[in-house]
C-alpha positions as CSV (number, residue, x, y, z in Angstrom):
1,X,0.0,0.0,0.0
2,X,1.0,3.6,-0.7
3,X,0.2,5.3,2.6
4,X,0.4,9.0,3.7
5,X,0.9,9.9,7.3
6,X,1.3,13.7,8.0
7,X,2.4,15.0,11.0
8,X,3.6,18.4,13.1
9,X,6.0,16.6,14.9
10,X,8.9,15.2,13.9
11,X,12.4,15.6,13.7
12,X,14.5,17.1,15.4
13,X,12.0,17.3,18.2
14,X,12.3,15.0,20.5
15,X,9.4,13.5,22.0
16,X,7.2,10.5,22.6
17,X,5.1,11.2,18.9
18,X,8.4,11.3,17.1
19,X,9.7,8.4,18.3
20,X,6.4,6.2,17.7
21,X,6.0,7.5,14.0
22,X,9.9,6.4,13.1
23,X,9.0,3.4,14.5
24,X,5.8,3.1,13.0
25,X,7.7,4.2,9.4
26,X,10.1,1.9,10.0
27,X,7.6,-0.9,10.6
28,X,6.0,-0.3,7.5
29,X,8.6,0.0,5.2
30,X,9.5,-3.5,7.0
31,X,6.1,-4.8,5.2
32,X,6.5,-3.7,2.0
33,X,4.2,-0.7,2.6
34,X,5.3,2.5,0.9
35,X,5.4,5.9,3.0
36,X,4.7,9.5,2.3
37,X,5.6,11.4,5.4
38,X,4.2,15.2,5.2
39,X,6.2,17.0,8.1
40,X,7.3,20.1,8.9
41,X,11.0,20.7,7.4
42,X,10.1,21.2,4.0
43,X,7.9,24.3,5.0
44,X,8.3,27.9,6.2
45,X,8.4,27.3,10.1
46,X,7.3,29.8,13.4
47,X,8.1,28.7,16.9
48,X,4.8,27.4,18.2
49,X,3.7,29.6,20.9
50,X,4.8,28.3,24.9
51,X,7.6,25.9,23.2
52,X,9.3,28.2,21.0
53,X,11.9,25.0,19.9
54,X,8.7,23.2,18.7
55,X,8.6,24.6,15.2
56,X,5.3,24.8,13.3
57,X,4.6,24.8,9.5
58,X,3.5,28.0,8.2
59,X,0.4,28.6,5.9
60,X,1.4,24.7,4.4
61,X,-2.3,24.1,3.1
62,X,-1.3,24.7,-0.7
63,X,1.4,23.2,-0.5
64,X,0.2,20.3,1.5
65,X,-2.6,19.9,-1.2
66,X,-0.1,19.7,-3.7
67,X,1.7,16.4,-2.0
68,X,-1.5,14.6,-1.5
69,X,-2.2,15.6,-5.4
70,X,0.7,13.6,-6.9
71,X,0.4,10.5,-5.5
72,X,-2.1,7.9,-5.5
73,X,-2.2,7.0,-2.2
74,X,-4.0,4.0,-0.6
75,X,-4.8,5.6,2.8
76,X,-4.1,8.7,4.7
77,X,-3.4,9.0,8.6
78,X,-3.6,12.6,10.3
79,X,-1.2,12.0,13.3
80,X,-1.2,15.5,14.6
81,X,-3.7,18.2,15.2
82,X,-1.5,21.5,13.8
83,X,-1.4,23.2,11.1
84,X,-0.3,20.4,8.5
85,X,-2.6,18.2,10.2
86,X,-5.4,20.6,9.8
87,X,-3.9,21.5,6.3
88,X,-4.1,17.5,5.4
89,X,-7.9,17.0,7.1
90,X,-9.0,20.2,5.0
91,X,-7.7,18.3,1.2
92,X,-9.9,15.1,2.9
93,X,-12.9,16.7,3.0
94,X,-12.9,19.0,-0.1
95,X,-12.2,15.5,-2.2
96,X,-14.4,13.6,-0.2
97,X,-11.4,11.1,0.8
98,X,-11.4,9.1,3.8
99,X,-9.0,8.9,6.5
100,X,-7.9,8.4,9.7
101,X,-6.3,10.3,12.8
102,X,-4.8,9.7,16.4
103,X,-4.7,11.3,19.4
104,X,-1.3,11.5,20.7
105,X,-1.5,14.0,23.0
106,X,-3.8,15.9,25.5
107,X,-3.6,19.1,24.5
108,X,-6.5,20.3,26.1
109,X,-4.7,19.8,29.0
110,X,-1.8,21.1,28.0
111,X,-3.6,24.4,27.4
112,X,-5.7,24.6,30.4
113,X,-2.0,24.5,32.3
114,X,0.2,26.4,29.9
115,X,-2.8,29.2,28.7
116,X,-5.1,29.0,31.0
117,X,-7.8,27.9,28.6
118,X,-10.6,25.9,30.4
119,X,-10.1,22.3,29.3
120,X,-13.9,21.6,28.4
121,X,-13.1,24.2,25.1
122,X,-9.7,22.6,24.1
123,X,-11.6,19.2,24.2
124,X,-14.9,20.3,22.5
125,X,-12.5,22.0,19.4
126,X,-10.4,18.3,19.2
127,X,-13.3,16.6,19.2
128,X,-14.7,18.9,16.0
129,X,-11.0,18.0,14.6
130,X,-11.3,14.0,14.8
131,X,-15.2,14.1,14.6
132,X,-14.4,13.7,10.6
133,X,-12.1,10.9,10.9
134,X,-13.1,7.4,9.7
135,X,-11.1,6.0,12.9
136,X,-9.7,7.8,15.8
137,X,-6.4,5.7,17.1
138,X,-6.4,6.0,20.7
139,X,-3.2,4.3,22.9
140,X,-4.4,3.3,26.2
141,X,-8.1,2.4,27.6
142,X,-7.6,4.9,30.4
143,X,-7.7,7.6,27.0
144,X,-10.6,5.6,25.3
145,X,-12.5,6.5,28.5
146,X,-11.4,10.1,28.8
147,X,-12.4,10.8,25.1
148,X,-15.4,9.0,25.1
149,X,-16.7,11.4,28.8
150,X,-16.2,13.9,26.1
151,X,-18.3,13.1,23.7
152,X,-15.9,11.3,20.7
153,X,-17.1,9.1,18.4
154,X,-15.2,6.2,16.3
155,X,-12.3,5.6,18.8
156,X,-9.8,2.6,18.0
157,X,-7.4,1.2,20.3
158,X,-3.9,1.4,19.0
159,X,-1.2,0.6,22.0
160,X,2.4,1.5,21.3
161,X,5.5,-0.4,21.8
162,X,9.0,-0.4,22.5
163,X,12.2,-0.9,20.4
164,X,13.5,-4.3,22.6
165,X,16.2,-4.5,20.2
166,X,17.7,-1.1,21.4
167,X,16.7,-0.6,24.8
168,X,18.2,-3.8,27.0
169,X,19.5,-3.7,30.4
170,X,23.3,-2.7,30.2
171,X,25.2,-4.3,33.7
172,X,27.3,-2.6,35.5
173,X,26.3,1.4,34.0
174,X,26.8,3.6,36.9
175,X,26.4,7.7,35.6
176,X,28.7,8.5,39.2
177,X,25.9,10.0,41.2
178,X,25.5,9.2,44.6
179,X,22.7,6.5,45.0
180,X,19.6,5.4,44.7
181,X,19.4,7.6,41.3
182,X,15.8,8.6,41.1
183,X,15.6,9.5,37.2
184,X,13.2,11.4,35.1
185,X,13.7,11.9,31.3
186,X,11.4,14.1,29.1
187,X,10.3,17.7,27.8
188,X,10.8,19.8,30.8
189,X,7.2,21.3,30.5
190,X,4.1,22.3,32.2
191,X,1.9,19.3,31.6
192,X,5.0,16.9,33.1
193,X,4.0,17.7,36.6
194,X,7.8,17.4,37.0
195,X,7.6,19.8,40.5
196,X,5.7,16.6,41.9
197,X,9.3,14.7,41.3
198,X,11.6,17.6,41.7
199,X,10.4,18.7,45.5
200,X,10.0,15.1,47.3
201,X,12.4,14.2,50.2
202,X,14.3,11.4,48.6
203,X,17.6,9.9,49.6
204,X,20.4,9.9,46.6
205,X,20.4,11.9,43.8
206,X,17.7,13.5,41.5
207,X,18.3,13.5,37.0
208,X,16.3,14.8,35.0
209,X,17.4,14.5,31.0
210,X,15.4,16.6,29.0
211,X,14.2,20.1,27.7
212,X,11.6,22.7,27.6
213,X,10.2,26.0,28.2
214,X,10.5,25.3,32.5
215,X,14.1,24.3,32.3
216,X,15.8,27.5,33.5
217,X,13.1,28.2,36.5
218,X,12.8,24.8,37.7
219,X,17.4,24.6,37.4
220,X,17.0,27.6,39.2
221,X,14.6,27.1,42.0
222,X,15.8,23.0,42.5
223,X,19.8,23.4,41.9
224,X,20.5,20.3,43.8
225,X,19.1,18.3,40.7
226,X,21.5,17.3,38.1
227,X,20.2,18.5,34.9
228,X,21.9,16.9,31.8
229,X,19.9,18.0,28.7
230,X,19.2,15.9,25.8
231,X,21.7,12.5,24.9
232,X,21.2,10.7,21.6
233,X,18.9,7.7,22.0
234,X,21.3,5.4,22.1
235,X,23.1,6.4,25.2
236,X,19.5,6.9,27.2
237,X,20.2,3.2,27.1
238,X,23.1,3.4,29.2
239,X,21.3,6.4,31.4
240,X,18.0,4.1,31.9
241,X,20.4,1.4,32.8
242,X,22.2,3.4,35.2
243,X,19.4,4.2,37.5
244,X,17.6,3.1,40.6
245,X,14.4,4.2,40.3
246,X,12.6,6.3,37.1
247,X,9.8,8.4,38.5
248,X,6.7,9.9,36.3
249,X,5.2,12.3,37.8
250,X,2.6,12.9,34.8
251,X,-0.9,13.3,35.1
252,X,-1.7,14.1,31.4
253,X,-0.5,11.5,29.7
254,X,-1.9,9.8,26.7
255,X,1.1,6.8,26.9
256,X,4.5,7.6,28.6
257,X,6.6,5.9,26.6
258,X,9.3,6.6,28.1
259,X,8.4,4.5,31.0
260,X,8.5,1.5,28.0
261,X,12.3,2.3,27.8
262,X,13.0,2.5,31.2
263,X,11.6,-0.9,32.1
264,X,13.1,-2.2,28.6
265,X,16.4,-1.3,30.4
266,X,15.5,-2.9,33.4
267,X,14.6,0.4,35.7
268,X,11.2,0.1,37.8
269,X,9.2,2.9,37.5
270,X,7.1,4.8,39.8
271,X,4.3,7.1,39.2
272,X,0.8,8.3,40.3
273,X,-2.1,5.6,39.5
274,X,-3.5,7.7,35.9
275,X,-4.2,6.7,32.8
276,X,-0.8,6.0,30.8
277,X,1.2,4.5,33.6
278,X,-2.2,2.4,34.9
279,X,-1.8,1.3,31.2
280,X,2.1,0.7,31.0
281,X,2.8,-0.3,34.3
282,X,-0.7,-1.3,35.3
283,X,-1.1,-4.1,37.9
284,X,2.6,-5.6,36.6
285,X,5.4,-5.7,38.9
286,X,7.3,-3.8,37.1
287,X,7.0,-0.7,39.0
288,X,4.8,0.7,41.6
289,X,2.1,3.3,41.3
290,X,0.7,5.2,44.6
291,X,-1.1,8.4,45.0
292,X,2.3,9.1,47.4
293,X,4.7,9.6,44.4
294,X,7.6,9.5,47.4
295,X,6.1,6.1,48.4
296,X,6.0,4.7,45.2
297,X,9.8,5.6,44.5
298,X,10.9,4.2,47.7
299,X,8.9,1.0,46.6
300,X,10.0,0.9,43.8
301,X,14.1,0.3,44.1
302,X,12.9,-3.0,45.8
303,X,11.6,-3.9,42.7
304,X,14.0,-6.9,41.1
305,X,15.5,-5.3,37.2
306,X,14.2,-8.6,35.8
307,X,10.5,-8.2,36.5
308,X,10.5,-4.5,35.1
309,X,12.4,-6.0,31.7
310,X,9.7,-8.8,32.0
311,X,6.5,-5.7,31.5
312,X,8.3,-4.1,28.5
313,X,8.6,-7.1,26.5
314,X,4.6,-7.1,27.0
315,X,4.6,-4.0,24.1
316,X,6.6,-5.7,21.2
317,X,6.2,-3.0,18.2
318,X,5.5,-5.8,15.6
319,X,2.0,-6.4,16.8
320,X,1.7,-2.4,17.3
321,X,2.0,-1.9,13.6
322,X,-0.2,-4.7,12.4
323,X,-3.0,-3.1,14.7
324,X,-2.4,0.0,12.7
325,X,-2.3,-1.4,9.3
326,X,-6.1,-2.6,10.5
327,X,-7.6,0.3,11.0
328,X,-6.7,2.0,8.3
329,X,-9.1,2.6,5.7
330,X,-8.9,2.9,2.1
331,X,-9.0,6.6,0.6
332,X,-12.4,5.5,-1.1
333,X,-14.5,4.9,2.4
334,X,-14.6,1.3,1.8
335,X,-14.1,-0.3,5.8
336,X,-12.0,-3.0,4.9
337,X,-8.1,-2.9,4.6
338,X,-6.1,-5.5,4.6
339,X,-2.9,-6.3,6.2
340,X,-1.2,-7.5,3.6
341,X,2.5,-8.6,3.8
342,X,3.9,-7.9,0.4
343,X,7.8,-8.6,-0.8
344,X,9.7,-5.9,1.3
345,X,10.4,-2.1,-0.7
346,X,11.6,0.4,1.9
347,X,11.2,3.5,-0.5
348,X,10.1,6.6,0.7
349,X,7.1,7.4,-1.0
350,X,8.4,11.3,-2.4
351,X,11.8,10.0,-1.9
């Protein structure tokens, strides 16, 4: 199949929506499935307001039009809400094409923290933006439930996985901090709840890898933290390794996958009982979840390596994309699309 998936985020952000869509692509392209990806490099770009090194496309819908005119495509997938997003929902619906989107990320949320905006209007304009879609792909139930309170129709479960081939426990990492190491890695932002981490009484040390628009006032008000930034992928692997304990201290999530790679690596994880980690770490013993966050850390470094390696092999990403591939539906409306497993071609549709 010749399928389109367009998306605001990509690289060189770094985030949990990148990192699923390059695996995704890479899955496909695996099955012989060709891929246009619409994102935002080729465009004019403005930093998107409250994360000014999140760059959004500019005015794209012309051009966007013009991608999805020169290809026959077999079906199109609207990952993101943002202007190519919107820009790519806009073509559907002038041609009368079907497609489908996901919701990675709760926005709505994000806004009622960030702006201010009560969350009931950032969920009622979402829901206008999937209403058209043929299937919503949702990642956990805890988000299924949340969406469907507010009123969204044509939801599809779609869990996400984990690249087990990259993130393995490495023996013997040590970073050099004093220990228990009580880790956190992601954007440094207002939906991350990270204060919740940052501020309990914990023996050890505190890390936090990441970015965002909070970094300098949180370095600033918590300096006993050791901040480090953002590492390649590959050497997360020995940071997840090298830690006690990763905390979440989320309540917005719509996955976490960077709990995934922390267990992948052998870490335990602890985090408030919430829809992402209830749907990661769930009921496993793979980490601990409490209301107490400081509870569930301390919990959580008796919690044996092998047991949180043992959840995370639970979210294979082979499955992930054959549960994609199903709910895809051709650009004509028809409700069946197969999962077919032709010879493999891993050309980039545009390429």
């Amino acid at each position: 199949m010749k399928i389109a998936i367009v998306t605001d985020a990509w690289l060189p952000q770094v985030n949990g929506v990148v990192t699923t869509l390059l695996e995704l692509q890479e899955g496909l392209w695996a099955r012989g499935h060709e891929v246009l990806v619409i994102e935002p490099s080729p465009f004019k770009r403005i930093p998107c307001p409250g994360y000014r090194e999140i760059e959004l496309a500019w005015r794209p819908a012309r051009a966007v039009a013009d991608m999805l005119d020169s290809h026959r495509l077999d079906a199109i997938h609207i990952a993101t809400e943002g202007p190519l997003g919107s820009a790519a929902r806009a073509w559907c619906l002038r041609r009368g094409v079907a497609f489908t989107t996901a919701f990675h990320t709760r926005f709505p949320d994000i806004l009622a923290k960030a702006l201010h905006i009560p969350e009931r209007w950032g969920y009622a304009w979402f829901k206008r933006f999937h209403a058209p879609s043929s299937g919503v792909m949702v990642p956990t139930d805890g988000m299924l439930h949340i969406l469907r309170g507010h009123g969204f129709a044509n939801l599809r479960a779609w869990s996400h996985g984990v690249d087990l081939r990259l993130f393995e426990p490495q023996p013997g990492s040590d970073l050099g901090l004093p220990r228990p190491v009580f880790l956190f890695v992601g954007r440094v932002s207002y939906e991350k709840n990270l204060e919740a981490f940052l501020k309990l009484d914990l023996p050890g040390s505190k890390l936090v890898y990441g970015v965002g628009p909070l970094l300098e006032r949180l370095r600033r008000r918590y300096p006993q933290v050791h901040w480090r930034g953002v590492v390649p992928r590959t050497e997360l692997v020995r940071v997840y390794s090298s830690a006690d304990v990763f905390v979440f201290p989320s309540r917005s999530e719509t996955f976490g996958l960077v709990m995934l790679e922390a267990m992948a690596c052998g870490t335990p994880v602890a985090a408030f009982p919430v829809p992402g980690p209830l749907d990661v770490v769930g009921t496993s013993d793979g980490g601990v979840l409490a209301d107490d966050l400081r509870e569930a850390a301390l919990k959580a470094l008796t919690v044996p390596r092998e047991r949180a390696r043992a959840r995370a092999l639970q979210f294979d990403w082979r499955p992930v994309c054959d549960q994609f591939l199903s709910h895809l539906v051709p650009v004509d409306g028809e409700r069946a699309m197969p999962v077919t497993k032709t010879s493999p071609n891993l050309h980039k549709l545009g390429a």
